[in-house]
C-alpha positions in Angstrom: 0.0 0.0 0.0 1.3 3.5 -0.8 1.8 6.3 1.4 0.8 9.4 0.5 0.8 12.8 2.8 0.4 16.2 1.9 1.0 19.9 3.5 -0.4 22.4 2.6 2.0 23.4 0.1 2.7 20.5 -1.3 -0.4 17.9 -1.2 1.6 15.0 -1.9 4.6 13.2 -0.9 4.7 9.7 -1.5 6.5 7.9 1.6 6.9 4.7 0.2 8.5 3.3 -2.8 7.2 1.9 -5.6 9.2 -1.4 -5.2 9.5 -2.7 -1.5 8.6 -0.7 2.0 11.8 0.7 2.9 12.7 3.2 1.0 16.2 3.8 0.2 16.5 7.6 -1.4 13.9 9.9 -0.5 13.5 14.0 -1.5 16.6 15.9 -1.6 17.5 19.1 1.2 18.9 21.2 -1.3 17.8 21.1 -4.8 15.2 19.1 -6.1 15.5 15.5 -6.6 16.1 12.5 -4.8 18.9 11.7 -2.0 20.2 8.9 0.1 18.3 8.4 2.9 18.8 4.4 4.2 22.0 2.6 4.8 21.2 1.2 1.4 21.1 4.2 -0.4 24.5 5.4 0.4 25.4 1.7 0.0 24.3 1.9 -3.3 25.7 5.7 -4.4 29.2 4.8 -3.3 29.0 1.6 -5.1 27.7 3.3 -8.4 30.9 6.0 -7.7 33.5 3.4 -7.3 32.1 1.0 -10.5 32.6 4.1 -12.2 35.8 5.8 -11.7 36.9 2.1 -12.0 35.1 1.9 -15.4 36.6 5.1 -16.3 40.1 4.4 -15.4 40.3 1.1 -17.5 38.8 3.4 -20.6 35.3 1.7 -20.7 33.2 2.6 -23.6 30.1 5.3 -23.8 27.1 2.2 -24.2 28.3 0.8 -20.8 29.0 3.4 -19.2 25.5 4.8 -20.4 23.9 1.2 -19.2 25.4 1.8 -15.6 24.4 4.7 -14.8 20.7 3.6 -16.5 20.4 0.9 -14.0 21.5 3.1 -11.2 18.1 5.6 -12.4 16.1 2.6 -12.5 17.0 1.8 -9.0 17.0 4.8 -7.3 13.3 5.5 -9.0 12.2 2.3 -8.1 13.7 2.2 -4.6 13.0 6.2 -3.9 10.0 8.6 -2.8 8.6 11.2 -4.6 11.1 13.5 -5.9 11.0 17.2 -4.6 13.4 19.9 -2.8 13.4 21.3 1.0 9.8 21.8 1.2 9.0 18.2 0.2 11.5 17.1 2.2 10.6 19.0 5.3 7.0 17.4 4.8 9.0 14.1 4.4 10.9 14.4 7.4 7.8 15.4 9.5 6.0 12.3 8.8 8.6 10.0 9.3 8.7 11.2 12.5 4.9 10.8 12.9 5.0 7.5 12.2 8.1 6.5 14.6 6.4 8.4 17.2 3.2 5.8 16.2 5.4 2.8 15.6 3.5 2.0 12.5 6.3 0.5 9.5 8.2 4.1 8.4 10.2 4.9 5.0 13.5 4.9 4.8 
């Protein structure tokens, strides 16, 4: 089941992700986007950064290069919230907290 909470600036954030109940990057504090938020997340990111600069180093070519980091938008997508900047993640933030305070099953 998806969870969805809104503010009244932004009527929807979507706390779980689309694959799973934990999610793994959630909205981003600066910018607008999607950020680690779980021990998988930055798992994951610093994996993606060490395949590449490996990758790079050895002279890999564009296509799969291109096909990493394709996988790594899959997963983050599939694996994230909704996207958004400081206001969605304030709103984020709040209801995580909500629901720890509750001790129902929380993102991230």
């Amino acid at each position: 089941m998806e969870t969805v909470v809104g503010t009244r600036d932004d009527p929807c954030v979507r706390m779980t992700p689309i694959i799973g109940q934990k999610a793994w990057f959630g909205p981003r504090r600066v910018g607008w986007g999607l950020a680690p938020i779980s021990l998988e997340g930055w798992a994951l990111t610093a994996l993606f950064g060490v395949i590449t600069s490996v990758a790079k180093r050895k002279g890999l070519s564009r296509q799969p290069m291109q096909l990493l980091l394709g996988s790594f938008s899959v997963v983050v997508a599939l694996k994230g919230t909704s996207p958004g900047g400081p206001r969605r993640r304030r709103a984020f933030d709040l209801e995580r907290r909500r629901l720890s305070s509750t001790g129902e099953p929380q993102a991230g």
